[in-house]
N, CA and C atoms as an extended XYZ file, in Angstrom:
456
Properties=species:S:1:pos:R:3:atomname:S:1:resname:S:1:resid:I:1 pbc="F F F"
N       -59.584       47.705      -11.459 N   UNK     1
C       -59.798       47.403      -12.853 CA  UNK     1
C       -58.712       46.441      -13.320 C   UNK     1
N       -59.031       45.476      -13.856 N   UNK     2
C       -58.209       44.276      -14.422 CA  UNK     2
C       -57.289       45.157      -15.728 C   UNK     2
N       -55.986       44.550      -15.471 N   UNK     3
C       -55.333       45.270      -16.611 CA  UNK     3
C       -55.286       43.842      -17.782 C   UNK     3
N       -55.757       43.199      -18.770 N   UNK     4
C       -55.285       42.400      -19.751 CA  UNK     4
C       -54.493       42.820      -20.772 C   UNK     4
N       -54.401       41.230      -21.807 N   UNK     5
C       -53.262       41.057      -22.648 CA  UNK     5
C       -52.767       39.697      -23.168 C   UNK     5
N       -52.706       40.384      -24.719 N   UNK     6
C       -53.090       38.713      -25.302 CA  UNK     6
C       -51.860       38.094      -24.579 C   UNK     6
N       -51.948       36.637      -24.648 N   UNK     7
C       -50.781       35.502      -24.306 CA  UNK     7
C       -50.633       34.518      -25.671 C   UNK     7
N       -49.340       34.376      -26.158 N   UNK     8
C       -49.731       33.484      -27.413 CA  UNK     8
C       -47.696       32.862      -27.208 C   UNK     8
N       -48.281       31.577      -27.900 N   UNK     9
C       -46.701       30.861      -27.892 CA  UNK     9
C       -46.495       30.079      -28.885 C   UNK     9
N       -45.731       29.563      -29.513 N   UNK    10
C       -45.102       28.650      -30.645 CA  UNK    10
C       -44.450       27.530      -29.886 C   UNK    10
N       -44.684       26.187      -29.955 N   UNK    11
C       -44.083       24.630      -29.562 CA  UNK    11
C       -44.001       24.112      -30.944 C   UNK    11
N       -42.680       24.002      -31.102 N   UNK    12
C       -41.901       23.172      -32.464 CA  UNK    12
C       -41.150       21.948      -31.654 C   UNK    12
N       -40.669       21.196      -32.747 N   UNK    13
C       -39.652       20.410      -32.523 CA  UNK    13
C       -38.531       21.011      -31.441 C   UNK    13
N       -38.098       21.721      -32.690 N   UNK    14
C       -36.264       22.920      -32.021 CA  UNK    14
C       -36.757       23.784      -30.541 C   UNK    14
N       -37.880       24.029      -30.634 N   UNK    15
C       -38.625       25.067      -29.242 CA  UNK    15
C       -39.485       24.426      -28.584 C   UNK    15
N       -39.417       23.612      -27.720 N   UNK    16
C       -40.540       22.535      -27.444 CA  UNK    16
C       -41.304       22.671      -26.005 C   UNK    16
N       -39.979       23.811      -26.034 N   UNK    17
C       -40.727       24.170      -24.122 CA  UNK    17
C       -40.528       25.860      -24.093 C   UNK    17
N       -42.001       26.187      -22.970 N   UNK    18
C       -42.037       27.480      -22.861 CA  UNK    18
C       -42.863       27.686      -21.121 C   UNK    18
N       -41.812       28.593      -20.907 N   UNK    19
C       -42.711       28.975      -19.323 CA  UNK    19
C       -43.094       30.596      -19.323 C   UNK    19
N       -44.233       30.805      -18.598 N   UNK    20
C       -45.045       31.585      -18.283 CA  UNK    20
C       -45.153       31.714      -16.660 C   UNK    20
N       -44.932       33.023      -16.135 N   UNK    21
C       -44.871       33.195      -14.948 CA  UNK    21
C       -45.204       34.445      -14.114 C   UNK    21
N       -45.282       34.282      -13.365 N   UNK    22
C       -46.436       36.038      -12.312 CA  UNK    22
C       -45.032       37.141      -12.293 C   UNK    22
N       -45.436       37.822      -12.952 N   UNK    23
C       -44.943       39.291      -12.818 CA  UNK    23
C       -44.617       39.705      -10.986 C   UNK    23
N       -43.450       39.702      -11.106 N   UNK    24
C       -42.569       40.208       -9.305 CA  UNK    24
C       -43.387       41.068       -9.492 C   UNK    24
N       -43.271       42.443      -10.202 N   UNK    25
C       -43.355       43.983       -9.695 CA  UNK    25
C       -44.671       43.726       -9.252 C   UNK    25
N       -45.563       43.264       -9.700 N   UNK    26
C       -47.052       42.762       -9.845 CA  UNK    26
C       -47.512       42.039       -8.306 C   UNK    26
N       -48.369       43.096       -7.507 N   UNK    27
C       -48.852       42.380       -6.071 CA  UNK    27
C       -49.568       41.389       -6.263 C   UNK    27
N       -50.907       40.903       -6.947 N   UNK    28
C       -51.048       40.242       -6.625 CA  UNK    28
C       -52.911       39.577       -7.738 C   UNK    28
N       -53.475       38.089       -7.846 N   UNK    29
C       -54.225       38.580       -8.716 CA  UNK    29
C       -54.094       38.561      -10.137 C   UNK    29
N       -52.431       37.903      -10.689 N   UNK    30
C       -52.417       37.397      -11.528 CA  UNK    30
C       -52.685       35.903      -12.198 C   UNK    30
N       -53.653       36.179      -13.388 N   UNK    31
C       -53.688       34.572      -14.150 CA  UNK    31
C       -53.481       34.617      -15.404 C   UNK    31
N       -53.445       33.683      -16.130 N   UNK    32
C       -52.955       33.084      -17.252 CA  UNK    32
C       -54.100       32.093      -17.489 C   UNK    32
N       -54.746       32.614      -18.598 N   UNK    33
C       -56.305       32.027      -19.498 CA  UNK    33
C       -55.802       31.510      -20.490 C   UNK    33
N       -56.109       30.123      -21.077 N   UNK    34
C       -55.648       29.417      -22.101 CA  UNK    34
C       -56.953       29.350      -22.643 C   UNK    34
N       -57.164       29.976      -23.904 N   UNK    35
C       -58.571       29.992      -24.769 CA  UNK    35
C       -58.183       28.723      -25.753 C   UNK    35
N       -57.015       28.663      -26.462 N   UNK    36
C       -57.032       27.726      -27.451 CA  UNK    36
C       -55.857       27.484      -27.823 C   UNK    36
N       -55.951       25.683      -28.207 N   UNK    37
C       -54.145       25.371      -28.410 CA  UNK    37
C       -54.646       25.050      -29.719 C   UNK    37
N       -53.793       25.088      -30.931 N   UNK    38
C       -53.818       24.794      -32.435 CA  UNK    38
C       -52.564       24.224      -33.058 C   UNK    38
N       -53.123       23.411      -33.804 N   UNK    39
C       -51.919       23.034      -34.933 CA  UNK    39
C       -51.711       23.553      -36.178 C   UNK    39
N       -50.803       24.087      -36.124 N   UNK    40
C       -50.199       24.683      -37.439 CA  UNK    40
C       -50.561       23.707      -38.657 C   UNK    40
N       -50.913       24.795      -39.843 N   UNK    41
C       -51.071       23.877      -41.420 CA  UNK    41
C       -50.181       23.055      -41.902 C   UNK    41
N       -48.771       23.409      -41.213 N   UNK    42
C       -47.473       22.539      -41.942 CA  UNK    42
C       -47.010       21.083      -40.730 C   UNK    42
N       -48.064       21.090      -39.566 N   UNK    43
C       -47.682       19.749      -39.237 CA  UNK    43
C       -48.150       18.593      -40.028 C   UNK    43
N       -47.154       17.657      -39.513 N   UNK    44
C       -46.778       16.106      -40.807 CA  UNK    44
C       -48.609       15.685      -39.978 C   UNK    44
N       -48.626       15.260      -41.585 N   UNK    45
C       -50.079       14.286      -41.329 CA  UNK    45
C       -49.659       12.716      -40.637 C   UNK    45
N       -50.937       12.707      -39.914 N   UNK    46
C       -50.944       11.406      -39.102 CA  UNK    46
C       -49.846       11.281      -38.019 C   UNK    46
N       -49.379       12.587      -37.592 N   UNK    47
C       -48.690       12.777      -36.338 CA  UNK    47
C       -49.305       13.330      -34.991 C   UNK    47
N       -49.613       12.700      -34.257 N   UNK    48
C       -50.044       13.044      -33.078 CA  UNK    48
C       -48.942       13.779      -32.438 C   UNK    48
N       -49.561       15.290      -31.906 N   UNK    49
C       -48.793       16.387      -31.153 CA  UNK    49
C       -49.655       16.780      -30.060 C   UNK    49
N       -48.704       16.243      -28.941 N   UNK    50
C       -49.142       16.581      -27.466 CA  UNK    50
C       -48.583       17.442      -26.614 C   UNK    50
N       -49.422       18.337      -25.796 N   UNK    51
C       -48.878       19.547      -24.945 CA  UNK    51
C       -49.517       18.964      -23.894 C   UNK    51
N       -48.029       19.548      -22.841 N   UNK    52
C       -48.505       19.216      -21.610 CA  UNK    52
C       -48.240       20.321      -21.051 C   UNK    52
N       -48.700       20.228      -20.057 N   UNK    53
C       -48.505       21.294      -18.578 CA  UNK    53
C       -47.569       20.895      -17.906 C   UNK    53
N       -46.827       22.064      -16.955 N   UNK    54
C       -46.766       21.657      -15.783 CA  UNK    54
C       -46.690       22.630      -14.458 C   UNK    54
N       -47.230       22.459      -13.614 N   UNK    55
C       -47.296       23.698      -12.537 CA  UNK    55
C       -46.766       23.263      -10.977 C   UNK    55
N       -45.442       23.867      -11.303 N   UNK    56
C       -44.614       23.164       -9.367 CA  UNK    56
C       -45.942       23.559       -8.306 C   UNK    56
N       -46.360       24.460       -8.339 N   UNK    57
C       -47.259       25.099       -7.062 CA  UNK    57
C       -48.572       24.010       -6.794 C   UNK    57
N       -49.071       23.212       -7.972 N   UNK    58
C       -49.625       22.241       -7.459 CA  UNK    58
C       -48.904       21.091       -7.670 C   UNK    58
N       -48.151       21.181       -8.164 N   UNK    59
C       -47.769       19.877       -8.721 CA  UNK    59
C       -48.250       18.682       -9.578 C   UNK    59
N       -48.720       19.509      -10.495 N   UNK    60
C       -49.427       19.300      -11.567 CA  UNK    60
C       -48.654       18.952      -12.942 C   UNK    60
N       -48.685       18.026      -13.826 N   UNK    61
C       -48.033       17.673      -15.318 CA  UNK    61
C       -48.770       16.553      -15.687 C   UNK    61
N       -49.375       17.162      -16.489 N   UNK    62
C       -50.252       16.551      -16.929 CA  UNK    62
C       -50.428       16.974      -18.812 C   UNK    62
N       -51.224       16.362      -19.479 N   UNK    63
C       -51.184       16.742      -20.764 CA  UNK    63
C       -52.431       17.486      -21.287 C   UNK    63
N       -52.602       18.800      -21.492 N   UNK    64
C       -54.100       19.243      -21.726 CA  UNK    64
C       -54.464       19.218      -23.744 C   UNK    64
N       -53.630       18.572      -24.456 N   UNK    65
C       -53.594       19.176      -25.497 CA  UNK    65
C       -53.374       17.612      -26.722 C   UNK    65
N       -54.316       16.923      -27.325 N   UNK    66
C       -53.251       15.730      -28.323 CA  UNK    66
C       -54.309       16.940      -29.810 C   UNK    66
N       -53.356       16.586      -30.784 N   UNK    67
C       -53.717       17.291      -31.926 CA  UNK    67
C       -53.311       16.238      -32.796 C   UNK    67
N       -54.164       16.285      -33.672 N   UNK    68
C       -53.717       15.176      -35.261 CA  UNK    68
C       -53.910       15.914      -36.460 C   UNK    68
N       -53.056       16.272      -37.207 N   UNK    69
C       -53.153       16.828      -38.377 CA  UNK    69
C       -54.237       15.423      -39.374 C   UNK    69
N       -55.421       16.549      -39.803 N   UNK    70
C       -56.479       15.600      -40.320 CA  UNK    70
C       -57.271       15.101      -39.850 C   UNK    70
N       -57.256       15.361      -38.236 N   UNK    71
C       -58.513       14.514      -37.361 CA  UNK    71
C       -58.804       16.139      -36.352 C   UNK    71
N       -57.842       16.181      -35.391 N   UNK    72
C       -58.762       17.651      -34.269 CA  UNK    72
C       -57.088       18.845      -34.188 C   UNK    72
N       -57.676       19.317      -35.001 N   UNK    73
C       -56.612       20.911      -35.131 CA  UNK    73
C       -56.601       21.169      -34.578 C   UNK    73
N       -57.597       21.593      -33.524 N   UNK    74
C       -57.638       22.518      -32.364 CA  UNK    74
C       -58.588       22.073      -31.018 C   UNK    74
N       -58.022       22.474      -30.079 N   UNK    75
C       -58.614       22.847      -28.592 CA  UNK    75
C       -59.009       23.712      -27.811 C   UNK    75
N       -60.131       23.733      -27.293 N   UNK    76
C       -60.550       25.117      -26.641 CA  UNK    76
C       -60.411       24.511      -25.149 C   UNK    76
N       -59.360       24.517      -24.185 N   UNK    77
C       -59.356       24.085      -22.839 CA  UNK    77
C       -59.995       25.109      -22.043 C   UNK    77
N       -59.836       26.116      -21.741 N   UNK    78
C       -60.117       27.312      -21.291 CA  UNK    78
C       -59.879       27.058      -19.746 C   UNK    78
N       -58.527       26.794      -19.549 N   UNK    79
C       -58.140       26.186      -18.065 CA  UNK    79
C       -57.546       27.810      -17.782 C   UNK    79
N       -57.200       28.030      -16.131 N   UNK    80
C       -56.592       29.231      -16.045 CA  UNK    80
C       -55.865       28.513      -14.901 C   UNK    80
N       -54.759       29.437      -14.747 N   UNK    81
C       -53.613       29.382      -14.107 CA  UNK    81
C       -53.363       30.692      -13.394 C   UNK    81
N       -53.860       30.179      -11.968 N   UNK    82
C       -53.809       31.357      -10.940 CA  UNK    82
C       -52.379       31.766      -10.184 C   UNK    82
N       -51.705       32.561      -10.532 N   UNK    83
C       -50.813       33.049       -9.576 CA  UNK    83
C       -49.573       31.705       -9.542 C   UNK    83
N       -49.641       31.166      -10.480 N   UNK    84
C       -48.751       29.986      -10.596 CA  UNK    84
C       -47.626       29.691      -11.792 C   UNK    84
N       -45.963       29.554      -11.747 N   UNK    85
C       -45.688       29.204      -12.738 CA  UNK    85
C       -46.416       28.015      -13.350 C   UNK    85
N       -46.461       28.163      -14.965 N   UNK    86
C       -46.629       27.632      -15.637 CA  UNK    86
C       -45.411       26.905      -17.109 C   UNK    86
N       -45.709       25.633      -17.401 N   UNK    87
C       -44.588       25.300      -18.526 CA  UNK    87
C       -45.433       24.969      -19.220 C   UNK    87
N       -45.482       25.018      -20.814 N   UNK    88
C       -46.265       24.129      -21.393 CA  UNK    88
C       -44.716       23.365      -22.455 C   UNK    88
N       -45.072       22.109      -22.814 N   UNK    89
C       -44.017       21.656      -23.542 CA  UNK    89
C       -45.002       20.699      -24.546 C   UNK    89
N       -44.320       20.392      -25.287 N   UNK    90
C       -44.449       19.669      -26.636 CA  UNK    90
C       -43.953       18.115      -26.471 C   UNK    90
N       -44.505       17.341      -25.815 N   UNK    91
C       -43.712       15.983      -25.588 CA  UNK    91
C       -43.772       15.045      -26.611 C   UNK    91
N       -44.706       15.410      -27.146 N   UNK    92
C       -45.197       14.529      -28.696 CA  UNK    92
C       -45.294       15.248      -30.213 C   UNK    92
N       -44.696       14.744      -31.268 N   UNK    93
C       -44.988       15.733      -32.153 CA  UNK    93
C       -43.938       16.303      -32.797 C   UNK    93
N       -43.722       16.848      -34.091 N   UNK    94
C       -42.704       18.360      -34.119 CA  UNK    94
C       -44.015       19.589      -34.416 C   UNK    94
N       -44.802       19.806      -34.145 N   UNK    95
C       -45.498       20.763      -33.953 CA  UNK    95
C       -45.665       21.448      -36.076 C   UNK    95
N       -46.325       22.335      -35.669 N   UNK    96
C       -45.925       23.964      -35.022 CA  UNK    96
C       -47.530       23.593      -34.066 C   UNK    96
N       -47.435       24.152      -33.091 N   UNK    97
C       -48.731       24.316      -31.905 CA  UNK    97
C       -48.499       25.586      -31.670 C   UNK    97
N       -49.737       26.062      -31.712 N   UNK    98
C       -49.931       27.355      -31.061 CA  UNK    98
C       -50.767       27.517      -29.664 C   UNK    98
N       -50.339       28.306      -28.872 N   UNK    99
C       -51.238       28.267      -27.681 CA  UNK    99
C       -51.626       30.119      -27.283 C   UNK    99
N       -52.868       30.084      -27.312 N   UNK   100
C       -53.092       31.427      -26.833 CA  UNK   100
C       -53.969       31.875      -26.113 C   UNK   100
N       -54.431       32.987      -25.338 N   UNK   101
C       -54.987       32.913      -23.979 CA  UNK   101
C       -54.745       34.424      -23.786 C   UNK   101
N       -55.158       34.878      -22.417 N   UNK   102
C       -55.180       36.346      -21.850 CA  UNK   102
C       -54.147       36.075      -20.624 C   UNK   102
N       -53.302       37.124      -20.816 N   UNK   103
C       -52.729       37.457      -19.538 CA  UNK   103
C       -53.497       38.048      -18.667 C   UNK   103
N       -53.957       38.142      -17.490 N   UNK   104
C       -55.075       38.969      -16.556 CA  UNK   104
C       -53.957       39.553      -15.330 C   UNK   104
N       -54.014       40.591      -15.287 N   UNK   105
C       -53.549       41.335      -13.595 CA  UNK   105
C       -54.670       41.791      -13.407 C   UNK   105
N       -55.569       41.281      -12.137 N   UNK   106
C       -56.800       42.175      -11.561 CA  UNK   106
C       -56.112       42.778      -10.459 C   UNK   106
N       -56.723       43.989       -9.992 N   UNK   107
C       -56.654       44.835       -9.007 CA  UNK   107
C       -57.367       44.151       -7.694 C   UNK   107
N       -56.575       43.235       -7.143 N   UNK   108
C       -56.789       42.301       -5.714 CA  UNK   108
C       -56.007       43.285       -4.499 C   UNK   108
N       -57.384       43.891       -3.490 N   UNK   109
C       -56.717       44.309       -2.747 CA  UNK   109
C       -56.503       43.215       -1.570 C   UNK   109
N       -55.750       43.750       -1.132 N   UNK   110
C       -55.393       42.522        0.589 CA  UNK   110
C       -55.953       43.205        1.419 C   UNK   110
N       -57.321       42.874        2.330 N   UNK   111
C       -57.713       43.280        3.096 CA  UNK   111
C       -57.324       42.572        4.593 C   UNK   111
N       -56.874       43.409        5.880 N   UNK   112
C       -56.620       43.334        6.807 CA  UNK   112
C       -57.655       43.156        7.541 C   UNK   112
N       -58.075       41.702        7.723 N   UNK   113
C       -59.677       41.163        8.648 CA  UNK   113
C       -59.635       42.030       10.065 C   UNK   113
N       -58.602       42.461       10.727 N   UNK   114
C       -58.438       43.325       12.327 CA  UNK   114
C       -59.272       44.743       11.725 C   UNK   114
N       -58.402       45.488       10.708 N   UNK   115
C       -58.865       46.927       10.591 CA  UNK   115
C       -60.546       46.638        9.806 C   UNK   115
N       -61.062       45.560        9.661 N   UNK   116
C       -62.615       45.377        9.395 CA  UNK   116
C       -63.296       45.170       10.498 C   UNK   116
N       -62.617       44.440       11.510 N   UNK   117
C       -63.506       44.804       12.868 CA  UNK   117
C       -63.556       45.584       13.813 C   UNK   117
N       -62.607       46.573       13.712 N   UNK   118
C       -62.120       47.853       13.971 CA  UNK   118
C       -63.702       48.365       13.513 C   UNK   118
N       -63.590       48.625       12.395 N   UNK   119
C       -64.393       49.221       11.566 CA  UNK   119
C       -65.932       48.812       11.780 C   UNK   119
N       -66.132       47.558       12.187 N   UNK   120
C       -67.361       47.268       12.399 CA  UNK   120
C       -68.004       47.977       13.815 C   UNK   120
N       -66.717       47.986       14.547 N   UNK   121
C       -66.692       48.104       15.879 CA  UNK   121
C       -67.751       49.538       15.811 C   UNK   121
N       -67.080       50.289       15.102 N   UNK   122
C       -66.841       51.915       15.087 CA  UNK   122
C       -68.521       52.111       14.510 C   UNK   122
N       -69.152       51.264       13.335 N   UNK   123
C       -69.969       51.113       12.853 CA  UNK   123
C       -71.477       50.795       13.697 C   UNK   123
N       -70.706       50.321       15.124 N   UNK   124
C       -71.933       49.619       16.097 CA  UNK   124
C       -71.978       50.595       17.070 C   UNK   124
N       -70.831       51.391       17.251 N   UNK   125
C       -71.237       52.390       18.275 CA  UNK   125
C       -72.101       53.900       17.738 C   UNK   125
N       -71.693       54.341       16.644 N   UNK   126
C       -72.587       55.155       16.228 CA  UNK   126
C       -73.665       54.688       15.748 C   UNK   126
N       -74.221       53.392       15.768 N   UNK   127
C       -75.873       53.473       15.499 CA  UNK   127
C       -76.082       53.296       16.942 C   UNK   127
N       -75.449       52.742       17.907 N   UNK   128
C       -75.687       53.493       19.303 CA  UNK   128
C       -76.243       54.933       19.321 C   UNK   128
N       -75.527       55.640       18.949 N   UNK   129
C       -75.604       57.002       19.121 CA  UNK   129
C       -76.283       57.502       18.135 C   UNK   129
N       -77.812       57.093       17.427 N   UNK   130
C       -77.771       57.803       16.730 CA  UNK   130
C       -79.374       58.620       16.711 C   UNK   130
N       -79.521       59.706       16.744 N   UNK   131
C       -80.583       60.578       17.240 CA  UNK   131
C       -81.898       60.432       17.823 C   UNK   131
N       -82.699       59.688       17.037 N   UNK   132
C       -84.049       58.661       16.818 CA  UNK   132
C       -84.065       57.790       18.810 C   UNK   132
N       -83.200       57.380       18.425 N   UNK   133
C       -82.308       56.196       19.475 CA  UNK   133
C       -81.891       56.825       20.869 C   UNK   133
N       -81.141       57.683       20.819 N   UNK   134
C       -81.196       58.380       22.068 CA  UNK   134
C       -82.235       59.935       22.487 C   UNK   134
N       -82.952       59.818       21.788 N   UNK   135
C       -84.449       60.868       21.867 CA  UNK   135
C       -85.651       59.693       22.427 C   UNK   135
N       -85.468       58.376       22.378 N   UNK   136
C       -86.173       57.673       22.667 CA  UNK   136
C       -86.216       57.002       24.424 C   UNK   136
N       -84.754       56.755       24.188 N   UNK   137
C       -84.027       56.543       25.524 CA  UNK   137
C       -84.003       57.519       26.329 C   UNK   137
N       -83.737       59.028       26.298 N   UNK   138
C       -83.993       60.039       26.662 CA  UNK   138
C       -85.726       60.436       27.359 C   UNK   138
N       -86.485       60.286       26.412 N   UNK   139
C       -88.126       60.397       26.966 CA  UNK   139
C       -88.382       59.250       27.571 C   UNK   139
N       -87.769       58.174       27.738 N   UNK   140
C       -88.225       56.863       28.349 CA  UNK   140
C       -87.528       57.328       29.967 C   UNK   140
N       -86.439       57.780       29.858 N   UNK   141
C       -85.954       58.451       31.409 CA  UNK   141
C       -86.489       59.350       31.638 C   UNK   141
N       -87.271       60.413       31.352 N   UNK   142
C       -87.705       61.717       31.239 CA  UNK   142
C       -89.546       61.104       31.663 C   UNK   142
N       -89.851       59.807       31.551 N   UNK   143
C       -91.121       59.175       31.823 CA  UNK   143
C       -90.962       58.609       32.848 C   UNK   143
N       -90.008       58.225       33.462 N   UNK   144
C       -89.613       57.611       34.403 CA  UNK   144
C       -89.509       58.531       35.825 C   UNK   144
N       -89.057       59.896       35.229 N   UNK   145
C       -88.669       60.504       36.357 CA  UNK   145
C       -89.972       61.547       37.088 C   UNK   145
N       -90.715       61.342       35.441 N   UNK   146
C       -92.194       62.155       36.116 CA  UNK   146
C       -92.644       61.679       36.729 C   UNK   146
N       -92.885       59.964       36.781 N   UNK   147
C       -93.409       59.229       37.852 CA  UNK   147
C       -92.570       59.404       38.766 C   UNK   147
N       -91.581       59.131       39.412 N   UNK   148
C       -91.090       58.970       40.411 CA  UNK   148
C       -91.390       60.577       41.069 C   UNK   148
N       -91.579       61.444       40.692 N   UNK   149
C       -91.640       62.938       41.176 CA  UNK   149
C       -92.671       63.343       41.515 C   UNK   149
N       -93.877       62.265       40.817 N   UNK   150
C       -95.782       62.405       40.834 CA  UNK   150
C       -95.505       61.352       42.619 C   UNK   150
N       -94.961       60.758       42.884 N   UNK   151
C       -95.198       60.011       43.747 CA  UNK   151
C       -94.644       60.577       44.761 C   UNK   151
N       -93.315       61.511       44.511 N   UNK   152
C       -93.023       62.175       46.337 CA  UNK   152
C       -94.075       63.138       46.265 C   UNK   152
């Protein structure tokens, strides 16, 4: 069962950078859902405010976000970020930007591909063995041997 949880951040002028990152204690199966970036009511009109990304694990920086007070308030990217630090920063702008999204931990087990063919293994020998199957094989030798016994 997925454990969630909102994600939400503030990019100002004075705060312009913020990172987001996978929980150590946390095995494995974590992401970071960005539903929507917004501009605050008190950014200066006719200022373009841009958020960017950036993610070392791909190596990714790029900008997912321009906002204009008076033209597009808001963005719905709905990008996710698997198992990866994340930065978002404010390179353009004094903001206020809001960014918010779901934290996700799903319950990812690690399955061991050996103990599945183990398992398959184990799976092929008992339908070998299984009643129907050797009652059949059984009267097919048991037919076999009446002939051979009709003939001495």
């Amino acid at each position: 069962m997925a454990e969630e949880s909102f994600y939400g951040v503030t990019l100002t002028a004075e705060s312009d950078s913020v990172t987001w990152d996978v929980d150590e204690d946390y095995a494995r199966g974590q992401k970071l859902v960005i539903k929507q970036i917004l501009l605050g009511a008190e950014a200066k009109e006719n200022e373009f405010n841009v958020v960017e990304v950036n993610t070392p694990k791909d190596s990714v920086q790029i900008p997912i976000a321009v906002l204009k007070a008076g033209e597009t308030r808001a963005v719905n990217p709905d990008v996710e970020f698997y198992e990866s630090k994340v930065t978002f920063k404010l390179i353009k702008g004094s903001g206020p930007v809001y960014i918010h999204g779901h934290n996700i931990k799903d319950d990812v087990e690690v399955v061991d591909m050996e103990e599945d063919d183990d398992e398959d293994d184990v799976a092929e020998d008992e339908e070998d063995e299984h009643p129907k199957k050797r009652a059949k094989i059984e009267n097919a030798a048991d037919g076999k041997n009446a002939k051979n016994n009709k003939k001495k």
